[in-house]
C-alpha positions as CSV (number, residue, x, y, z in Angstrom):
1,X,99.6,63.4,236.7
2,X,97.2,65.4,234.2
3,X,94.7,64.7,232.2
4,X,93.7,66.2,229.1
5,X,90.4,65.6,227.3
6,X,89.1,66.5,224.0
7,X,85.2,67.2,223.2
8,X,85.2,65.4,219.4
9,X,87.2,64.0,217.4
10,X,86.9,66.2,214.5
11,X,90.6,67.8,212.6
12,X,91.0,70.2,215.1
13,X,90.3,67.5,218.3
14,X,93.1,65.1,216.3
15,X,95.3,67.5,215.3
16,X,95.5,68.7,218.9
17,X,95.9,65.9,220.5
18,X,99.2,65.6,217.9
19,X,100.3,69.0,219.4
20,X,100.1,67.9,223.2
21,X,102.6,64.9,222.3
22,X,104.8,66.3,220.0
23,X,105.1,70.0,221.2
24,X,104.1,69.9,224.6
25,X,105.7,66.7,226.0
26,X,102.2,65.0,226.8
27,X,102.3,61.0,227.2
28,X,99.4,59.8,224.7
29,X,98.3,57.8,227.8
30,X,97.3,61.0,229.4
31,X,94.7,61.9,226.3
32,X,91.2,61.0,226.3
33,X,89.0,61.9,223.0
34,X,84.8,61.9,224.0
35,X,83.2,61.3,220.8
36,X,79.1,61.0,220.1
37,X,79.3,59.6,217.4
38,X,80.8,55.2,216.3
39,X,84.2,56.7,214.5
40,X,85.9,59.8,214.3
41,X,86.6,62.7,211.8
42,X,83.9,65.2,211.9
43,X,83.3,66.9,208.8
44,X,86.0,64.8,207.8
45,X,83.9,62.4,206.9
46,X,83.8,60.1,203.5
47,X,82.4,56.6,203.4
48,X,81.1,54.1,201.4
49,X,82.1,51.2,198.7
50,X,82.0,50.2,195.2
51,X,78.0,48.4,195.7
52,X,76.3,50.5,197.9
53,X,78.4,54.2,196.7
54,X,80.5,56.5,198.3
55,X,79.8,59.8,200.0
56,X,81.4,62.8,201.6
57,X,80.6,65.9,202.6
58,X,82.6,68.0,200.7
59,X,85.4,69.0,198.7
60,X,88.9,70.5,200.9
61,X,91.1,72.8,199.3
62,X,95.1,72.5,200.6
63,X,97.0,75.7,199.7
64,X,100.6,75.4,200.2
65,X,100.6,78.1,202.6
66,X,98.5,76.4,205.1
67,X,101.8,76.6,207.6
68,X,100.0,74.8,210.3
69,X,98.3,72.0,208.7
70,X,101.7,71.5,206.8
71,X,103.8,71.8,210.0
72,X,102.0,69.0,211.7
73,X,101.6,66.5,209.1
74,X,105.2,66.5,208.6
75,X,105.2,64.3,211.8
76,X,102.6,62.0,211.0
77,X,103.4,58.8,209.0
78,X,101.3,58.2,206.0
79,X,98.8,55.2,205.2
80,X,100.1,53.9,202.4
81,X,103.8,54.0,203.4
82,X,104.6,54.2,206.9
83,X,108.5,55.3,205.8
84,X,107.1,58.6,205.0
85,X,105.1,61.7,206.1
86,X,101.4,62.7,205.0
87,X,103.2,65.9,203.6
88,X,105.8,63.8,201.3
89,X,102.6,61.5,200.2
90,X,100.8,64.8,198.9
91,X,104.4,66.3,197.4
92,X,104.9,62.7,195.3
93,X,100.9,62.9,194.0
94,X,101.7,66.6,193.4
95,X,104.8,65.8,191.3
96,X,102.8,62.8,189.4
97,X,99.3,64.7,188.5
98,X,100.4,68.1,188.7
99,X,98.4,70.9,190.3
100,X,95.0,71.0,190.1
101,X,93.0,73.3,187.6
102,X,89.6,74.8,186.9
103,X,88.0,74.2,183.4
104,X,85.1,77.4,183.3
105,X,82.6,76.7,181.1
106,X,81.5,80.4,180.0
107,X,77.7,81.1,179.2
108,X,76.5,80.0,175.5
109,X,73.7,82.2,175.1
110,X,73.4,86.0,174.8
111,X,73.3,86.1,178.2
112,X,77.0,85.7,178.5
113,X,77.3,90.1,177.7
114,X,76.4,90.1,181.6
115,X,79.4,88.1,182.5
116,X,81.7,90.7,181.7
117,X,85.7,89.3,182.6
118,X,86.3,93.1,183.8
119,X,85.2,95.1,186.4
120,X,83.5,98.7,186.0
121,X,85.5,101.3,187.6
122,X,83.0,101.7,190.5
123,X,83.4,97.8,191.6
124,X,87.3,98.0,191.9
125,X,87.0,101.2,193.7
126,X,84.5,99.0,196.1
127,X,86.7,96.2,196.1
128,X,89.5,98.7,196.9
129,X,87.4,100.2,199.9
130,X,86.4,96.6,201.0
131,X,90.2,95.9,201.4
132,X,91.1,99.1,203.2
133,X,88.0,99.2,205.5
134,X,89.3,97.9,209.2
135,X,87.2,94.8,209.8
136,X,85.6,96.4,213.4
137,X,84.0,98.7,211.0
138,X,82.4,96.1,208.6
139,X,81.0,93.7,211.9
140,X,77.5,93.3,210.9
141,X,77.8,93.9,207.1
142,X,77.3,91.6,204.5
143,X,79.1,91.3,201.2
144,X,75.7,92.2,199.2
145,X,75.7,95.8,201.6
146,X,79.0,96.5,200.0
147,X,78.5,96.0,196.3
148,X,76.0,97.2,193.6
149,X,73.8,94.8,192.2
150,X,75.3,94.5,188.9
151,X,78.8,93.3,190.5
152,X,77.1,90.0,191.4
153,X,76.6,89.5,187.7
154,X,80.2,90.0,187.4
155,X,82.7,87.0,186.3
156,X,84.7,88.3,188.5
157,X,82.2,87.7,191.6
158,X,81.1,84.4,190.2
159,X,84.5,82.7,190.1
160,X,85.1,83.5,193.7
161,X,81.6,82.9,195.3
162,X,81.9,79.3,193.3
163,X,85.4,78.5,194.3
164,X,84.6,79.1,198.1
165,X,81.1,78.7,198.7
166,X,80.1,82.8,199.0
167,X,77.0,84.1,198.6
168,X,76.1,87.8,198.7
169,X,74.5,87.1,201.8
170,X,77.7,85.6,204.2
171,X,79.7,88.2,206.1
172,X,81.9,90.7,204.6
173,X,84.5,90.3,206.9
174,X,84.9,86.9,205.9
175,X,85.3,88.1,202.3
176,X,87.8,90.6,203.1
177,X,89.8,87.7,204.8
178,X,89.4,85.5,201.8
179,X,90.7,88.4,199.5
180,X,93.7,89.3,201.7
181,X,94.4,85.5,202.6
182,X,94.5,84.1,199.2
183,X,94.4,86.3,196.2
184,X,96.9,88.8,197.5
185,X,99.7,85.8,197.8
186,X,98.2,83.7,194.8
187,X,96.1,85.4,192.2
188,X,95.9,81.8,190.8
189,X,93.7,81.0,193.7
190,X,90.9,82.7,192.2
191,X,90.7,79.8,189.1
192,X,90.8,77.5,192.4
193,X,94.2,76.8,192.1
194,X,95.3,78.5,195.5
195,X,98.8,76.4,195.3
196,X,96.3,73.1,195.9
197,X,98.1,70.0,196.5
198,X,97.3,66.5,195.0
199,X,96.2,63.9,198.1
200,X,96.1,60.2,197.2
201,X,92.8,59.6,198.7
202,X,90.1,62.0,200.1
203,X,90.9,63.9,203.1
204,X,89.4,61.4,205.4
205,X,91.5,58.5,205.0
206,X,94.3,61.2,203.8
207,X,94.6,63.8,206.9
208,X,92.3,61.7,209.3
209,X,93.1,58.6,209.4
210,X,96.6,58.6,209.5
211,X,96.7,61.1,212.5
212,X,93.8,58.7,214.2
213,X,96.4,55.9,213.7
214,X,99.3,57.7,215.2
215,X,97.8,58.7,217.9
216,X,96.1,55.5,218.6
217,X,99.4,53.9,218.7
218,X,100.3,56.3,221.6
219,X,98.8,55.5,223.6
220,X,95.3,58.4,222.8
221,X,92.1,56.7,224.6
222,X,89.0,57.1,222.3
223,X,85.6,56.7,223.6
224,X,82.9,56.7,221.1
225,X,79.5,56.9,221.8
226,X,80.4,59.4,224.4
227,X,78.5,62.6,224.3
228,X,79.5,65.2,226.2
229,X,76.2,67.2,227.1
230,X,77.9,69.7,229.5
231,X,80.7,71.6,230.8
232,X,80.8,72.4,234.5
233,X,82.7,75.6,235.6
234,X,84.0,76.7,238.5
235,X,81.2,78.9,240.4
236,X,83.3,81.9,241.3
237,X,83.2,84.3,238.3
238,X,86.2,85.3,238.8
239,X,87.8,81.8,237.1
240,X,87.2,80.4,234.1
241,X,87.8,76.7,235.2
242,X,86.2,73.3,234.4
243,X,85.5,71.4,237.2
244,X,83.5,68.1,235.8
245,X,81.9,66.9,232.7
246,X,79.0,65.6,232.0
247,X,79.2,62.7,229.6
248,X,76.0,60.4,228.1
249,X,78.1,56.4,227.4
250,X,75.7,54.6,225.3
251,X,72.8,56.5,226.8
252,X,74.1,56.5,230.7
253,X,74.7,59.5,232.4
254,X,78.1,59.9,234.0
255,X,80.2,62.9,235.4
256,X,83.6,62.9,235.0
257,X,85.6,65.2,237.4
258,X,88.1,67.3,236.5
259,X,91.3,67.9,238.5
260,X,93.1,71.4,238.7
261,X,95.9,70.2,236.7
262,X,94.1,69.0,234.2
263,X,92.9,71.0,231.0
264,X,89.5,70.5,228.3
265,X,89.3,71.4,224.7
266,X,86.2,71.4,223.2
267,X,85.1,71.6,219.6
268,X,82.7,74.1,219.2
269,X,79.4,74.3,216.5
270,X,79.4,71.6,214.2
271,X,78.8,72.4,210.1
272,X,77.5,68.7,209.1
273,X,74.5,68.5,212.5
274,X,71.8,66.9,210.8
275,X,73.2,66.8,207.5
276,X,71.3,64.5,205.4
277,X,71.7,61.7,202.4
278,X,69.5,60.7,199.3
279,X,69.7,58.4,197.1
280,X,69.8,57.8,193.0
281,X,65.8,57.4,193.8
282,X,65.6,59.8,197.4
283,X,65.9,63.1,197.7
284,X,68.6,64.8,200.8
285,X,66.0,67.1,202.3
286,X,66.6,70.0,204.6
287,X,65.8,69.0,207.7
288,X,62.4,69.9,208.9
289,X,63.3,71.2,212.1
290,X,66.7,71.5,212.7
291,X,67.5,69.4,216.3
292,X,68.5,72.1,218.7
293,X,69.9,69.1,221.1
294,X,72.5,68.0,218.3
295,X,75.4,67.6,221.0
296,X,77.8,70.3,219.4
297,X,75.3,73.1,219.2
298,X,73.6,72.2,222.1
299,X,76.8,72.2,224.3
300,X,78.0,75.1,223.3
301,X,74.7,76.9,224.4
302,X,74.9,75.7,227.7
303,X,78.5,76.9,227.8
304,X,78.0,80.3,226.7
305,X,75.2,80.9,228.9
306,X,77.4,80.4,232.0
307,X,79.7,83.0,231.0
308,X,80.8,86.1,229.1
309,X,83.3,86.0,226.4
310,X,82.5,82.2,225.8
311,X,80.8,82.9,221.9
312,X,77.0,83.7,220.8
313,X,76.2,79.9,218.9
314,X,72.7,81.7,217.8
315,X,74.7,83.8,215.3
316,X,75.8,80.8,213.5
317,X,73.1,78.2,214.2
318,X,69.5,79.7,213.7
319,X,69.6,80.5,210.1
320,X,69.7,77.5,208.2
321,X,68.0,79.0,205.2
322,X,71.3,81.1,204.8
323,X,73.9,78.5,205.2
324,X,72.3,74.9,204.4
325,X,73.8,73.4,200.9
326,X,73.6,70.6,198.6
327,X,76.4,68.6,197.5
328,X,76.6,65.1,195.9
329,X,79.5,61.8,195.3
330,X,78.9,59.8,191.9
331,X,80.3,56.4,191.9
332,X,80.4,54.7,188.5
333,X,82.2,51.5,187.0
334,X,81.5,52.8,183.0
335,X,83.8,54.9,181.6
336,X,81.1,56.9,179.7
337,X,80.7,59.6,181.4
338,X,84.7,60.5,181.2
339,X,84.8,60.1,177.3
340,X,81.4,62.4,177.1
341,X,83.0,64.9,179.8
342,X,86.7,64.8,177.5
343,X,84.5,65.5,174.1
344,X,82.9,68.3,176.0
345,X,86.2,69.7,177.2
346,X,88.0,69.2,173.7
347,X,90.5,67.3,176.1
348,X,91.5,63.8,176.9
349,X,92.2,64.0,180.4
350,X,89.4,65.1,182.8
351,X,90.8,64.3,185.9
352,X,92.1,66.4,188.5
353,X,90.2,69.6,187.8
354,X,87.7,71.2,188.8
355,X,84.8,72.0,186.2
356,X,82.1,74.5,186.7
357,X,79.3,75.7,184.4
358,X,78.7,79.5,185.5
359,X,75.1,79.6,183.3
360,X,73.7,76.8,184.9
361,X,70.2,77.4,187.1
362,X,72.7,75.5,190.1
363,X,76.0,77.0,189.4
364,X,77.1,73.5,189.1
365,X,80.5,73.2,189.7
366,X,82.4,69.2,189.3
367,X,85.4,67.9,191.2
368,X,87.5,65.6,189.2
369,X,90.2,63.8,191.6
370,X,92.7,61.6,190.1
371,X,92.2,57.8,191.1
372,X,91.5,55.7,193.5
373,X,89.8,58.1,195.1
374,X,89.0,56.1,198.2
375,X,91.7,53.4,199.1
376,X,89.7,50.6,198.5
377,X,88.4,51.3,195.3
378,X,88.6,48.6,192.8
379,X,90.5,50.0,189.5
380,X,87.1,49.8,187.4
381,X,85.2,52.1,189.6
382,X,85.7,56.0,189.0
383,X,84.5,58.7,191.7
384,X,83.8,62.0,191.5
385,X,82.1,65.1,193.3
386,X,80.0,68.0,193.0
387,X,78.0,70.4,194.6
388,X,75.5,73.9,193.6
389,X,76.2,76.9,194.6
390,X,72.7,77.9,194.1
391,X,71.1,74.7,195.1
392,X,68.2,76.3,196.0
393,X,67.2,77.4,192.7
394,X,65.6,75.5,189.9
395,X,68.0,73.6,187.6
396,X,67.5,74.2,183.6
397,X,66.6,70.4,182.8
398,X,65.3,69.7,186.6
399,X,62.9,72.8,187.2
400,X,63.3,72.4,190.8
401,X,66.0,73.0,193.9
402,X,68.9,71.0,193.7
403,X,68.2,69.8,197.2
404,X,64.4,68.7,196.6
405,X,65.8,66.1,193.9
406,X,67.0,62.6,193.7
407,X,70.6,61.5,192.7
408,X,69.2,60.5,189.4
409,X,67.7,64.1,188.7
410,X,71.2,65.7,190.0
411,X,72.7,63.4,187.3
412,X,70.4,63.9,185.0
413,X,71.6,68.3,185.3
414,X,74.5,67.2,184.9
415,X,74.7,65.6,181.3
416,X,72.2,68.1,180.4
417,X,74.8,70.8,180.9
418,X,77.8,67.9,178.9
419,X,75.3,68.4,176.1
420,X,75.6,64.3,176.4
421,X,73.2,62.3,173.8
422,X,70.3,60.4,175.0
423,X,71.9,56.9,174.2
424,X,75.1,58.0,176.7
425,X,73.0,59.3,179.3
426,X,71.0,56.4,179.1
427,X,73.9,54.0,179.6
428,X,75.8,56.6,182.6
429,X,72.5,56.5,184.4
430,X,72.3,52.8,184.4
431,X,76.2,52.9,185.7
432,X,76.1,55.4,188.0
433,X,75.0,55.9,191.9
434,X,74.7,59.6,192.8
435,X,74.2,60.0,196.4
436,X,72.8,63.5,197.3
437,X,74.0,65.3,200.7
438,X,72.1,68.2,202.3
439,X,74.2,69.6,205.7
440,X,71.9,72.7,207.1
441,X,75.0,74.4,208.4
442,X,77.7,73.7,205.8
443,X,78.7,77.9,205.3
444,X,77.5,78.7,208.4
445,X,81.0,80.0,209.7
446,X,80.9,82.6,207.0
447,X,77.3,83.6,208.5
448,X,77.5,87.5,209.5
449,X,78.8,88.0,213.1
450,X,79.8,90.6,215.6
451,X,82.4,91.3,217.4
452,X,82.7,88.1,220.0
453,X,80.3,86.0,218.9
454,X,83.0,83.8,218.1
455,X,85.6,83.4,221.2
456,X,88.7,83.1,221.7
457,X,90.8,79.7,221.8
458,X,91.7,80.2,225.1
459,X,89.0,82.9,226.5
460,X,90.4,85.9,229.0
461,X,91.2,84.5,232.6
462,X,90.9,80.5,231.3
463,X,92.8,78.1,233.4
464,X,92.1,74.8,232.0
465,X,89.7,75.4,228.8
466,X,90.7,75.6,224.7
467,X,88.4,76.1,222.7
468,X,88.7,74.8,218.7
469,X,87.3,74.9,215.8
470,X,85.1,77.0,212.9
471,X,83.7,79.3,215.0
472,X,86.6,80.3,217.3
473,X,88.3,83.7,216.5
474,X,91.7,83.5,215.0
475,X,92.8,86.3,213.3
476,X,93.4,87.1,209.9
477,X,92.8,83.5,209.1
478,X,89.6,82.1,206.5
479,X,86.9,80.1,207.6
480,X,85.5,76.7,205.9
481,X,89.3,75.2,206.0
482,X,91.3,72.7,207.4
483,X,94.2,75.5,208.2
484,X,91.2,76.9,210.2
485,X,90.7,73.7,212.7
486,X,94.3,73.2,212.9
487,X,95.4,76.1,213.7
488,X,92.8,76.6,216.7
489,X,93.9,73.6,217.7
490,X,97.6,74.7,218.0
491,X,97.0,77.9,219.2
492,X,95.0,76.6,222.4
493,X,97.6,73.9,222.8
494,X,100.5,76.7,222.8
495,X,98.9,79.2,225.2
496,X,97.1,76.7,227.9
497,X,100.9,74.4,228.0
498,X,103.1,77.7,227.4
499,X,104.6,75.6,224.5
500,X,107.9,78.0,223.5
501,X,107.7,77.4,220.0
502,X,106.0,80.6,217.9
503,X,102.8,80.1,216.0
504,X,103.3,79.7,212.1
505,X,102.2,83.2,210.9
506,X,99.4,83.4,208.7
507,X,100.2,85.1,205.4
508,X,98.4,88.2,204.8
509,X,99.2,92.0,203.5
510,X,98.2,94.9,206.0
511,X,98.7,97.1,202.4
512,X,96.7,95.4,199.2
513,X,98.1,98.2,196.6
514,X,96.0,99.1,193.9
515,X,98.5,97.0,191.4
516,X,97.6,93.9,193.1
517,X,93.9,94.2,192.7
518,X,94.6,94.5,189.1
519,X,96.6,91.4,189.3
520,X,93.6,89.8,191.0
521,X,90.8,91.0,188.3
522,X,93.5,89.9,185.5
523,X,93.5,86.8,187.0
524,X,89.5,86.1,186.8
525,X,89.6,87.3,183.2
526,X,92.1,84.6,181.8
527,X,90.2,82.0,183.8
């Protein structure tokens, strides 16, 4: 009998845990999950209630072409109605609220000459080379080495380096990915449409939950507080095998053997290590000194230090400056802050969109979910999310960094940007709790990289070890999604059980004609 153990229990842990019983015969019974932390979901992670507020890390984005994500939550029963799947829960809130929309608030001053909706001639042609350049011969660029300075000015750059979280400093293979991956099958993506799919509740207790509760009920053993601080190889070089691991239960050391026959995945990295959380009165500060023993990072050093072809963590973990951002959850029971929100939009419903304000010092940008947000969310209480691109610049009302303020200052942006009067502002204050989030390493998977500083699922010669998550290499595929973690996931499970069933292709052109691009910049402009 084998084993097979998971190192989290993050998306891409869960969802291949899923892939073992449903594709590759495994017996739940025969799954164990190690997991640091009290409850599972990795940057899955929303929490909270009505009294004290709720909080997640961040928005997700659910394309319809996200073939493995899709694929395997057509087997998994949702919360709210066992009878169907997670996939016919998002179709029915698709069908009910329609798909989701962006709301761009253009520039009121002068200023807005600079946000031109068109490209000059020069930027498409450097858009065009970006596209047609192989991506062995951008390793090491970054988008900002590819572009003039006045394209970042451009509307066009704006809208997608708000959408996705890019700056000008993140890799420019990532970019290319981006372009090919979504705008070349869905112009639309570019106003943040991207075929997105309505969930009934965040993506927590939407995607992680209910695969948490399926696999619980076969049988899966979970063992929280149980930190995996090593991976033991074989000692001949010439096999990459696990022989033990080394796990810390509730602060005891114990070493947990591994049979021949038995196989590891580990999540690698981890985007939300020492993330942070203010409060309406506290600041979410960037960590002082980012903890180099945070399990994820830490493990994965030790790992790649025993062998070659096993990943470079440094790329991705010792620049927090470049990939640390702010983001923040408003829970409020007063529907003032909706009717100041419609008067600004000239439109009664203000749900379901997203709503960003390009001129602002933050590039604020507000998520507007349809409710309840959270499934137990009493009616009168309203949640909603946001999050500055360029958090760490000072805002227009708040002269400081978004990430240096308190939930009442972030709130206080806000309705200076709603142009809301000083008697509503007053009164949303009072009803609102804004709960600031600072994660060092939220964008650090779009970080600049070379070639195998992120590893393969299953590295050369493995015999027992996957390898999952945002900073494995899957081709062709974009970083910073769920697709991403799901699809490691399955493509470990596949190659280390020799499941017969092919891999979901990912959608992407090897050809972006000239007519497309077009398409693409067209598609900014009517934003």
């Amino acid at each position: 009998m084998s084993t097979h153990y998971f190192v989290g229990s993050g998306i891409a842990s869960l969802a291949g845990a899923a892939f073992l019983i449903r594709d590759a015969g495994v017996k739940g019974t025969d799954i164990v999950i190690f997991e640091a932390a009290p409850g599972f979901g990795g940057a899955l992670d929303a929490h909270g209630n009505a009294a004290t507020g709720y909080a997640m890390y961040g928005n997700r984005m659910f394309s319809g072409d996200y073939a493995c994500t899709f694929d395997l939550m057509s087997s998994i029963p949702s919360l709210s109605n066992p009878h169907i799947s997670v996939n016919e829960e998002s179709a029915r809130a698709a069908a009910q609220h329609g798909p989701a929309r962006v709301h761009l608030v253009v520039p009121r001053s002068a200023a807005a000459a600079a946000w031109s909706s068109t490209l000059e001639e020069r930027h498409r042609d450097a858009l065009r080379l970006l596209l047609d350049t192989p991506e062995q011969a951008l390793q090491g660029q970054r988008i900002v080495d590819c572009f003039d300075e006045a394209f970042f000015s451009s509307h066009f750059w704006v809208e997608w380096s708000t959408t996705f979280a890019l700056r000008r400093w993140h890799s420019a293979v990532e970019w290319r990915r981006y372009l090919r991956r979504t705008a070349v099958h869905d112009e639309a993506a570019v106003q943040g449409e991207a075929g997105d799919l309505y969930r009934t509740f965040n993506p927590y207790e939407h995607l992680a939950m209910p695969l948490q509760r399926w696999l619980a009920l076969q049988g899966v053993d979970f063992r929280f507080h149980s930190q995996v601080t090593d991976i033991v190889l074989d000692a001949d070089p010439a096999h990459l095998q696990v022989t033990a691991l080394a796990v810390c239960v509730d602060g005891h050391e114990q070493r947990v053997d591994i049979a021949a026959t038995d196989q590891v995945y580990a999540t690698l990295g981890s985007m939300v290590a020492d993330t942070t959380y203010g409060s309406m009165v506290e600041p979410a500060p960037l960590a002082k000194s980012p903890n180099d023993n945070v399990d994820a990072w830490m493990l994965w050093r030790r790992l790649a230090a025993q062998r070659p072809g096993l990943g470079n963590p440094e790329a991705f973990s010792r620049q927090v400056e470049a990939s640390q951002w702010t983001c923040f959850t408003v829970t409020t029971d007063d529907p003032t802050f909706f009717a100041s929100l419609a008067r600004f939009r000239g439109q009664p419903n203000a749900r379901g969109e997203l709503v960003r304000f390009n001129d602002s010092g933050w590039l604020l940008t507000l998520a507007l979910y349809p409710q309840p947000f959270f499934m137990e969310q009493p009616d009168n209480v309203a949640v909603w999310w946001g999050y500055g691109l360029a958090h760490d610049s000072p805002g227009d009302r708040v002269h400081k960094p978004m990430r240096d303020c308190t939930g009442g200052e972030i709130l206080e942006e806000v309705l200076h940007q709603l142009k809301s009067p000083q008697r509503e502002r007053e009164t949303i204050l009072a009803s609102s709790n804004c709960i600031p989030c600072t994660m060092p390493y939220a964008t650090s998977p779009f970080l600049v990289r070379a070639m195998g500083d992120r590893p393969q699922p299953v590295p050369v010669g493995s015999r027992n070890l996957g390898l999952l998550g945002q900073y494995v290499e899957l081709a062709d595929e974009v970083a910073l999604t769920v697709e991403y973690s799901v699809r490691s996931a399955q493509q470990a499970v596949y190659a280390l059980c020799k499941v017969p069933r092919p891999m979901p292709p990912v959608r992407v052109d090897e050809q972006v004609p000239d007519t497309t691009i077009n398409r693409m910049l067209e598609s900014v402009a009517g934003a």
